[in-house]
C-alpha positions in Angstrom: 9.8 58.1 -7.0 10.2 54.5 -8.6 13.9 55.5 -9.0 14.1 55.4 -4.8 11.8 52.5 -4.5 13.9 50.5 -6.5 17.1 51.9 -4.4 15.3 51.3 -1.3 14.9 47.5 -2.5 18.2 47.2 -3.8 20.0 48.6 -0.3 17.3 46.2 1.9 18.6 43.0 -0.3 22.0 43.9 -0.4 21.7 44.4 3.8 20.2 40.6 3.9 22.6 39.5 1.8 25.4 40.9 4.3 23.6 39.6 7.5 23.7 36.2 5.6 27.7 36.5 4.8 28.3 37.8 7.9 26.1 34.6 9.9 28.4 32.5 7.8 32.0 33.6 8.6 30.8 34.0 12.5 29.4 30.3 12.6 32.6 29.0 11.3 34.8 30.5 13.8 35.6 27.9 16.5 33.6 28.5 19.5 35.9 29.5 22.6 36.0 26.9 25.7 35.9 27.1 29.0 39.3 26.2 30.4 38.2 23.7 33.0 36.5 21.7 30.1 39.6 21.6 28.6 41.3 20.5 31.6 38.6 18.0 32.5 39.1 16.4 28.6 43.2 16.2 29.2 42.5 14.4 32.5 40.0 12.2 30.8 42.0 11.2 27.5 45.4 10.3 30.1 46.5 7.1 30.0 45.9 5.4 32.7 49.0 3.2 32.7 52.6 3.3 31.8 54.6 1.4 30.0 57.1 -0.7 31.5 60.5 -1.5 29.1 62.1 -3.9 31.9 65.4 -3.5 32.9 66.3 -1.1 30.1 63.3 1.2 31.1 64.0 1.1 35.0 67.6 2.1 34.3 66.0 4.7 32.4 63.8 6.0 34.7 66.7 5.7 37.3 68.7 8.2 35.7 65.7 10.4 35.3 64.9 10.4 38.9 68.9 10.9 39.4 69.1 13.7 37.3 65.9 15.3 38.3 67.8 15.2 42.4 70.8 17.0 40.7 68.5 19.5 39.4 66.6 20.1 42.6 70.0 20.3 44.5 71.2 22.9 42.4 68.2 24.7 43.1 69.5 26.2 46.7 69.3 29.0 47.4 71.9 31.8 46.8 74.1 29.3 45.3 74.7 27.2 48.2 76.1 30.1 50.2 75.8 29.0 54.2 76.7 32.4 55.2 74.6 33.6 57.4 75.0 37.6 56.7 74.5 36.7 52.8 71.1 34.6 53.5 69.8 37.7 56.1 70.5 40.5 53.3 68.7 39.2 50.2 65.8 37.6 52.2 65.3 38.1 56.2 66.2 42.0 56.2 63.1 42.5 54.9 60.9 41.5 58.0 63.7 42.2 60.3 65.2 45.3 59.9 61.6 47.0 59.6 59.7 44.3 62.5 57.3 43.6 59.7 54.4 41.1 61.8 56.6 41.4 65.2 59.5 40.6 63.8 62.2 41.3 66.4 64.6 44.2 64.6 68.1 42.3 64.4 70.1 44.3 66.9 67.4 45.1 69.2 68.5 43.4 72.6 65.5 43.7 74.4 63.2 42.4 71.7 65.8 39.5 71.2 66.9 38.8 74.9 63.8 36.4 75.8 64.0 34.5 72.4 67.7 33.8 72.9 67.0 32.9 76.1 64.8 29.5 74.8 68.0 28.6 73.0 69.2 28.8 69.4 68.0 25.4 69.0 64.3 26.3 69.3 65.1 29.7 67.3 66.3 27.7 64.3 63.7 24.9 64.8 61.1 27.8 64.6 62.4 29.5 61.5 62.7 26.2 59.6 59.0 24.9 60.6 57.2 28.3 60.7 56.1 29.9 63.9 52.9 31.7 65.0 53.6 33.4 68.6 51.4 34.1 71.3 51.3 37.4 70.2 49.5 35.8 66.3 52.4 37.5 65.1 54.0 34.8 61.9 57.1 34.0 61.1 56.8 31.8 58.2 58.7 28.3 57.2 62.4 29.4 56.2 61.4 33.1 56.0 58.9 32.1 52.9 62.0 30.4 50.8 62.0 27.0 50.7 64.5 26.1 49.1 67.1 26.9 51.7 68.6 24.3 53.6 68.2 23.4 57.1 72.0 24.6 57.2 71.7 27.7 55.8 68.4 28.8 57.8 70.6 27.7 60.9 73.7 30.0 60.5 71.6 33.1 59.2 69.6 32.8 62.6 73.0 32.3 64.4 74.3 35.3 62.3 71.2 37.8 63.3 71.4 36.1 67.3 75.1 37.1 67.1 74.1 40.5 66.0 71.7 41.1 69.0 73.2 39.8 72.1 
């Protein structure tokens, strides 16, 4: 019987001695923060100016903004392509070969006749600002992609009115 007590002592100090170990290693791990903290610390630490070089730093920041336009230019969509049948098969098909929200089926004359009718100008001003009919039915700002061009949302609504007269 002594034989266990001492056992039974021995396991109970060994178990402290674990608990304590174990307190130690989890109290050193670094603590895990809330993301908006973080966010709110960046903001804080920011510089609140910038640092102006002179002439050397605007011609700097010049070419930045210059090559930052070339960047966003070559951004178009679909490489540039103004075709109209090009811009309707990898984006508008989607909403207007099903009439997903209203959308009138390309093809379709009756459900096309009294939009044509307003004129294509009003067509392509409505597909490049976004249009909510009477109806509630959306079509949204260059068929969700903005970065088409004015041009290319024109000729692909040209392409689909030519399709559906």
């Amino acid at each position: 019987m002594r034989q266990f007590s001492w056992l039974t002592a021995g396991l109970s100090v060994l178990a402290v001695l674990l608990m304590v170990l174990a307190y130690s290693i989890y109290s050193s791990i670094p603590k895990e923060q809330d993301p908006s903290q973080t966010k709110l610390t960046a903001t804080r630490i920011t510089p609140v100016g910038g640092v102006y070089a002179g002439d050397t730093g605007r011609a700097a920041m010049a070419a930045a903004q210059e090559a930052a336009a070339k960047a966003a230019a070559s951004q178009v969509a679909y490489g540039g392509s103004t075709d109209g049948k090009t811009i309707y098969d990898n984006l508008c098909h989607s909403c207007h070969t099903a009439g997903v929200a209203g959308a009138p089926k390309v093809g379709e004359k009756g459900a096309w006749a009294t939009r044509i009718a307003e004129g294509t100008a009003t067509l392509v001003k409505h597909a490049i600002e976004g249009y909510t009919g009477p109806d509630g039915n959306h079509m949204p700002a260059k068929g969700g992609n903005p970065s088409l061009t004015d041009e290319q949302v024109g000729n692909t609504v040209k392409w689909m009115i030519d399709q559906s007269k």
